[in-house]
C-alpha positions as CSV (number, residue, x, y, z in Angstrom):
1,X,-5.2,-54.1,-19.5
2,X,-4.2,-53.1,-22.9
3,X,-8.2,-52.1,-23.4
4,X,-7.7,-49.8,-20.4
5,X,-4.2,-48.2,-21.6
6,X,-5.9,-47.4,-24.4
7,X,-8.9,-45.5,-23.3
8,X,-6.4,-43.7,-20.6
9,X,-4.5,-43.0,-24.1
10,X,-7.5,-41.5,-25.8
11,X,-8.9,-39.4,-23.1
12,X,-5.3,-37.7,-22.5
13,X,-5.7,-37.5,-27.0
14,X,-8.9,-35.5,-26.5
15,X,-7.2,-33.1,-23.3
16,X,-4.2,-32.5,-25.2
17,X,-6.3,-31.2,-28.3
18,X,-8.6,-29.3,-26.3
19,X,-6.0,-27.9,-24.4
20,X,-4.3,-26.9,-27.7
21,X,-7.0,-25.8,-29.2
22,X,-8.6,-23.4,-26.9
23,X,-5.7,-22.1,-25.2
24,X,-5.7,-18.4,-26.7
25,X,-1.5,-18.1,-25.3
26,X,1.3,-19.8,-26.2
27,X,1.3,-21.4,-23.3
28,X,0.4,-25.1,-24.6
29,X,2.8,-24.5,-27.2
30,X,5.7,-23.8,-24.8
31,X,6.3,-26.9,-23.6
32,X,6.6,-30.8,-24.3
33,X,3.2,-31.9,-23.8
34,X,3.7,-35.5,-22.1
35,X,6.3,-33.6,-19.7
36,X,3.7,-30.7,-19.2
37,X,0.5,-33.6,-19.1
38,X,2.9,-35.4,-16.3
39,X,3.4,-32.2,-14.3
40,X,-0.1,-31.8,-14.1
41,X,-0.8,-34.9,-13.2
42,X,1.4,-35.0,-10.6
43,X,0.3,-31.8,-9.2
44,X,-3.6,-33.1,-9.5
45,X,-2.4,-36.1,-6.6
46,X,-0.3,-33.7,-5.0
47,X,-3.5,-31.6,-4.5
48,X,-6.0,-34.5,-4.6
49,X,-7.6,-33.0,-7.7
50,X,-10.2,-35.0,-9.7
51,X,-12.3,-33.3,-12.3
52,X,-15.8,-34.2,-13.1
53,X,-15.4,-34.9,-16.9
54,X,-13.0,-34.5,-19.7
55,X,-14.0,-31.5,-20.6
56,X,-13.1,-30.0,-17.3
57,X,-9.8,-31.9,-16.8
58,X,-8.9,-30.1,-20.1
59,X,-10.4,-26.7,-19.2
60,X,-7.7,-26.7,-16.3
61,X,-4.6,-28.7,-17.8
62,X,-4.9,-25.3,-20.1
63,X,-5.4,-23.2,-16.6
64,X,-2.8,-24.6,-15.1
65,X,-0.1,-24.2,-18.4
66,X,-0.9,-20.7,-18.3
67,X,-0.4,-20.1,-15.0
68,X,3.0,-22.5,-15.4
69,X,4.5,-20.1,-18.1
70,X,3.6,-17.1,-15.9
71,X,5.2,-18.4,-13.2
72,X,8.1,-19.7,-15.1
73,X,8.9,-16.1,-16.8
74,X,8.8,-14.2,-13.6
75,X,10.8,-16.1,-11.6
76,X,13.6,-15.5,-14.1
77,X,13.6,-11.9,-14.3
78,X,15.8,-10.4,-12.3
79,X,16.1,-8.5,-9.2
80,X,13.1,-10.2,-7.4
81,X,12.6,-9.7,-3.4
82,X,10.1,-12.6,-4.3
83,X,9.3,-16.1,-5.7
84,X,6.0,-17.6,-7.4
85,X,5.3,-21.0,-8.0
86,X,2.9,-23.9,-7.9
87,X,0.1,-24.0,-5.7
88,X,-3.5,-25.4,-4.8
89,X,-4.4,-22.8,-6.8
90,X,-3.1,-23.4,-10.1
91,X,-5.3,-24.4,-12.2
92,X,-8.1,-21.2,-11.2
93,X,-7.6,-18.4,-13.4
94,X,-7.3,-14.9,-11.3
95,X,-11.4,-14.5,-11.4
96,X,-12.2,-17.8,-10.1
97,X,-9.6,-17.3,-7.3
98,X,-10.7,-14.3,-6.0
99,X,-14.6,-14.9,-6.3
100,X,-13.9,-18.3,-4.1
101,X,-10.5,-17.3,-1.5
102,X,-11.4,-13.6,-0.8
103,X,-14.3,-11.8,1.1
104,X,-13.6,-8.8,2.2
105,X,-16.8,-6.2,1.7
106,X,-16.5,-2.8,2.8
107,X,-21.0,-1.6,3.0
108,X,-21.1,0.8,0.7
109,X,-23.1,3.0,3.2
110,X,-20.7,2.8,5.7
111,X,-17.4,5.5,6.6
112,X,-14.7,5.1,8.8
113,X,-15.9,6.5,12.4
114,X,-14.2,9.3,13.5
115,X,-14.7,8.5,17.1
116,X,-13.0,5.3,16.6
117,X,-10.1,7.0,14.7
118,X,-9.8,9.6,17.4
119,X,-9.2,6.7,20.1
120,X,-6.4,5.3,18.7
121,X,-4.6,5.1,21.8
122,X,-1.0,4.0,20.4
123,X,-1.1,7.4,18.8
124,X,1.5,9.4,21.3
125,X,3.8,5.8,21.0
126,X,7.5,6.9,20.5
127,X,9.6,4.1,21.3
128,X,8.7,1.6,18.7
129,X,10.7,-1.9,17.7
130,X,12.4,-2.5,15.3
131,X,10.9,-5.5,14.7
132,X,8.0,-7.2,15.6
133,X,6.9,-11.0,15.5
134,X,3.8,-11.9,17.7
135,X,4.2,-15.5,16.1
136,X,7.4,-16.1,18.3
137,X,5.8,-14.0,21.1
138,X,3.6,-16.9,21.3
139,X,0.1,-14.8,20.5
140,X,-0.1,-16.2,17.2
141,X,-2.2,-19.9,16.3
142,X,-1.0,-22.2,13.9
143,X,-2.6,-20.9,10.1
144,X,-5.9,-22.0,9.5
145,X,-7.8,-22.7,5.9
146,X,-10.6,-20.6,5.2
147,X,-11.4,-23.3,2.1
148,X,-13.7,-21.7,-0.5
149,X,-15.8,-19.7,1.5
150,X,-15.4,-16.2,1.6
151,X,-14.8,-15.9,5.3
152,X,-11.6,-14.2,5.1
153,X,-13.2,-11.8,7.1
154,X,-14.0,-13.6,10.4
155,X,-10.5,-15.1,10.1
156,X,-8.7,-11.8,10.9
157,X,-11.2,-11.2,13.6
158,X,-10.7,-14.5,15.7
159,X,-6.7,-14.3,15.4
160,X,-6.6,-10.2,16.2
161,X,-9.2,-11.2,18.8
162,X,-7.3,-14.9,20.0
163,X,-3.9,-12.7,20.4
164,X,-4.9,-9.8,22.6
165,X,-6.5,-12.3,24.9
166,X,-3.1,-14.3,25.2
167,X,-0.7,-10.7,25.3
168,X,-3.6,-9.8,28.0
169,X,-4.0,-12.6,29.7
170,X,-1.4,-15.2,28.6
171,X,-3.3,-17.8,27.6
172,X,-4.1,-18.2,23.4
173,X,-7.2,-19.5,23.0
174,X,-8.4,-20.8,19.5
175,X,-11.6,-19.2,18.6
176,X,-14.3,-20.0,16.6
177,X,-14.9,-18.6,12.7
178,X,-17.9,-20.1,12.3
179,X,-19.2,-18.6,14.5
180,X,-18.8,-15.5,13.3
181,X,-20.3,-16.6,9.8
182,X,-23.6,-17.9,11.2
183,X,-24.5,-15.2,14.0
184,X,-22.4,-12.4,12.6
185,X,-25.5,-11.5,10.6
186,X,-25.9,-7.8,11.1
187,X,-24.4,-6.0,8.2
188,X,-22.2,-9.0,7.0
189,X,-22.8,-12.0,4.6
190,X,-20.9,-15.0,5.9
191,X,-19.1,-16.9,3.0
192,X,-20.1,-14.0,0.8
193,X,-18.2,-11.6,2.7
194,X,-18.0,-9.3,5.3
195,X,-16.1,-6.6,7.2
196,X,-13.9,-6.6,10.2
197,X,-15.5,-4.2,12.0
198,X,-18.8,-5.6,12.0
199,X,-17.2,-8.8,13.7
200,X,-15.8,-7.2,16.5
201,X,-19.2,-5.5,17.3
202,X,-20.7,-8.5,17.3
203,X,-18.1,-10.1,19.8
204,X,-19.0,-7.1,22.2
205,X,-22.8,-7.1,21.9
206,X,-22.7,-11.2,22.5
207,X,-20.4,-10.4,25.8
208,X,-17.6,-13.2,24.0
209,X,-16.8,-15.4,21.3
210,X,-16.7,-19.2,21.9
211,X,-14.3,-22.0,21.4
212,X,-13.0,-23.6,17.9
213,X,-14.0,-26.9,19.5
214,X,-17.5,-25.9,21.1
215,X,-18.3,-24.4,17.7
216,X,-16.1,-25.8,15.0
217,X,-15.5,-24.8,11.4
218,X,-17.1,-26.1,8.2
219,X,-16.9,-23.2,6.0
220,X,-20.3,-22.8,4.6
221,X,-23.1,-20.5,5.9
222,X,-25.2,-21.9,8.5
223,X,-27.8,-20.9,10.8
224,X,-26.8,-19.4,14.3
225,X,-25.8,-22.1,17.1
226,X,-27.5,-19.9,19.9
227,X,-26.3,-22.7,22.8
228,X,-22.9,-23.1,21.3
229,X,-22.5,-18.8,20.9
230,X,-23.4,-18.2,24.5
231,X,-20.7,-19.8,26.1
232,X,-17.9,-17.4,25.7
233,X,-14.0,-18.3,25.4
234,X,-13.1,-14.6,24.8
235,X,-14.3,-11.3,25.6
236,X,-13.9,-8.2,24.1
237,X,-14.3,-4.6,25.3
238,X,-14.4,-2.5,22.1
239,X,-12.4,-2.0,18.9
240,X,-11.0,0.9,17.3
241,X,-10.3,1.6,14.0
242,X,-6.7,3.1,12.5
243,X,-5.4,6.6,11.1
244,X,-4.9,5.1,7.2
245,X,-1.1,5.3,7.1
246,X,1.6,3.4,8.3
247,X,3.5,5.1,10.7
248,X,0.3,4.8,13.0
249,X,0.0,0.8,11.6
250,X,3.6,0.8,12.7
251,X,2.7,1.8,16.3
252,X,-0.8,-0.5,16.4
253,X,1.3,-3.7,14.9
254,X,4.5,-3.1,17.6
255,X,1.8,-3.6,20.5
256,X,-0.6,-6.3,19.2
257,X,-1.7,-8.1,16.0
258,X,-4.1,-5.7,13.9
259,X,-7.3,-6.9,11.2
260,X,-6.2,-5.6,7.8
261,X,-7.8,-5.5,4.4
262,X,-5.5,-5.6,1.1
263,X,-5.6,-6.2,-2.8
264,X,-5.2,-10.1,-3.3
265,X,-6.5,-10.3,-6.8
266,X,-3.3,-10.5,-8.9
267,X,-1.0,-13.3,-10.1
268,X,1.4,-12.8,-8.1
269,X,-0.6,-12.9,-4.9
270,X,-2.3,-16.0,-5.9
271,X,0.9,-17.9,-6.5
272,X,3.6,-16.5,-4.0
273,X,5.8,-18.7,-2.3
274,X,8.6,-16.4,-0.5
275,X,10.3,-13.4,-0.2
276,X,9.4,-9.9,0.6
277,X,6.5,-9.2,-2.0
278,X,6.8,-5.8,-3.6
279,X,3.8,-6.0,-6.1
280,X,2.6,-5.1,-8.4
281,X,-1.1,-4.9,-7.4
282,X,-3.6,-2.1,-6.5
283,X,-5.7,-0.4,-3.4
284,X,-8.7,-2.4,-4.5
285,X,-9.8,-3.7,-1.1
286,X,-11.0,-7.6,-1.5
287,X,-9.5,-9.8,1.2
288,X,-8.8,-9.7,4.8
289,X,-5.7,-10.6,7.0
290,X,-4.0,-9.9,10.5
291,X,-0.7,-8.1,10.3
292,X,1.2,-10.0,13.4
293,X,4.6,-8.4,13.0
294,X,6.8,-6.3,10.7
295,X,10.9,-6.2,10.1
296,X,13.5,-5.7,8.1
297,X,15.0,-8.2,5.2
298,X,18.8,-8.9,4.7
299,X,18.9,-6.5,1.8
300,X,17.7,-3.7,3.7
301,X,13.4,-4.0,2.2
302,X,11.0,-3.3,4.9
303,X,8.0,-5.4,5.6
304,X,5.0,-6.6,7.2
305,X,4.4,-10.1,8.4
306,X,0.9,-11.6,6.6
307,X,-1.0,-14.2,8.7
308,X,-3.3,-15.3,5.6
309,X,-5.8,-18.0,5.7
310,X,-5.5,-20.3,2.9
311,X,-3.7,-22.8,4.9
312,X,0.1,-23.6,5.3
313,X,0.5,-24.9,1.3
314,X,0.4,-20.8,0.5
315,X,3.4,-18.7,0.8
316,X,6.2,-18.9,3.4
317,X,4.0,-22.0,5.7
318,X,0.5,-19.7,5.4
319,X,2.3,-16.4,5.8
320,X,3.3,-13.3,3.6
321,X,5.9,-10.5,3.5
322,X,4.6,-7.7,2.0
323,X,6.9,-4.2,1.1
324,X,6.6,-1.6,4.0
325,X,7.0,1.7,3.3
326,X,6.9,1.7,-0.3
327,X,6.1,4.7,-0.9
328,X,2.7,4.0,-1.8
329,X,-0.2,6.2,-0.3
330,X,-2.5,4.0,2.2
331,X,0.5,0.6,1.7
332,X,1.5,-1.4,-0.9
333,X,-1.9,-3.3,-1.8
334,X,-3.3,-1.0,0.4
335,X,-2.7,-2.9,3.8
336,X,-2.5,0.0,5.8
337,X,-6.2,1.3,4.1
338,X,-8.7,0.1,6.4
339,X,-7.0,-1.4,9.3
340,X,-8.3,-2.3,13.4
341,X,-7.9,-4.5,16.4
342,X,-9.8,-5.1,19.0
343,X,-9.6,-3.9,22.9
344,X,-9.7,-6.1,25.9
């Protein structure tokens, strides 16, 4: 026993120092390091985090004090519509995180269609809402967890696709990702990205989409179940893309969840936990979501309602708030960029 408290003794010795001596912040120097070496450690079984070596236990005990004091100093600024805080992802840095939760990939070859555009048939809409929430409207699914695939992309598909079938036909089916990833080929990478767009076309020309259960998730690539993707769950008749502002997201979002594409790569992305999120972050397009609502916050800030897919540990249960009219051409992150939904 005393043999083992003492190896347990040295190991945490060699992560201290190597946390210490590598960390290029003062992070590690901020705070007492068998209170900070316990809150990791509590987070790592909270998570179910076990590293491969010592080396890599102290690579993200140093992570994770980082992303600690960042976390620590913005909540106690003031004036904050928003709240960051521990997370599954808190000991990635910001590179690591996007590279593994994102995946949204606009082809470089490819421009918005102006027929699309032009058939925006919420256009002429006049009486709009003032608020919106799909999730209590019942066309929403409980959140789902991409995992580290890139497949952000085929998640906004199947719920903008899963809700119009229920607003259309009342039932909410819960539709199958993987899919997507493994026959979605044509333009798109599976867990290495993709774009919205190229889902829904694929929905269309395979006349439907099939179950969650007949073709589950496992969030890796995978070669097309052609059994399992003929039977079809859901059906689509087109999809059109958005004007990029938001008064015309504002008329899309008030009659049925909408695919969006927005900036995730930040901080304060990666570790919000509530409140209406104001920023900062930029227009660079690297992660998809569906925009299943919008309202108004007790102090008067505007926003959209987020349904992300990093499962329910992010944010407020899975979702985001994000600003609304902030002023910012194309949305804050750009949300309100490169948005569609699909067509029964």
């Amino acid at each position: 026993m005393a043999l083992k408290l003492a190896k347990s003794f040295s190991i945490w010795l060699i992560l201290i120092l190597c946390a210490c001596a590598c960390t290029s912040n003062t992070a590690s120097r901020t705070y007492d390091i068998p209170s900070a070496t316990k809150k990791f450690e509590e987070w790592m079984s909270r998570h179910e985090r076990d590293y491969k070596d010592v080396s890599e236990k102290a690579k993200r005990l140093k992570i994770f004090l980082e992303n600690l004091q960042f976390i620590e100093e913005f909540n106690g600024a003031a004036n904050r519509t928003y709240k960051v805080g521990l997370n599954k992802f808190s000991d990635l840095t910001n590179e690591e995180f996007v590279a593994a939760y994102t995946g949204y990939k606009l082809p470089s070859s490819t421009t918005r269609n102006s027929s699309q555009v032009n058939s925006f048939k919420y256009q002429g809409s006049n009486s709009i809402p003032e608020s919106v929430d799909w999730v209590k409207k019942g066309a929403v699914n409980p959140i789902k967890n991409q995992g580290r695939c890139g497949s952000c992309w085929s998640f906004s598909v199947v719920a903008a696709v899963e809700a119009i079938t229920q607003i259309t036909t009342g039932v909410l089916p819960s539709l199958s990702e993987q899919q997507l990833i493994d026959c979605a080929t044509n333009g798109n990478q599976g867990c290495q990205g993709g774009w919205m767009d190229y889902g829904f076309e694929y929905i269309i020309n395979n006349n439907g989409i099939s179950s969650e259960t007949n073709y589950p998730y496992v969030g890796v690539d995978g070669t097309c179940d052609v059994q399992a993707s003929s039977v079809a769950e859901a059906k689509i008749s087109d999809h059109t893309d958005v004007p990029s502002n938001e008064d015309d997201m504002l008329k899309a979002v008030a009659m049925q969840p909408v695919s969006a594409a927005l900036d995730a790569s930040g901080d304060v992305f990666k570790n919000y936990v509530g409140g209406v999120f104001t920023g900062p972050c930029e227009a660079d397009l690297n992660h998809a979501v569906t925009v299943v609502g919008y309202g108004t916050d007790t102090d008067g800030t505007k926003y959209w309602l987020i349904r992300n897919s990093w499962d329910v540990s992010w944010g407020e249960s899975g979702y985001m708030r994000l600003q609304r009219d902030s002023g910012v051409e194309g949305g804050l992150c750009g949300i309100a960029s490169k948005v569609s939904y699909p067509v029964a």
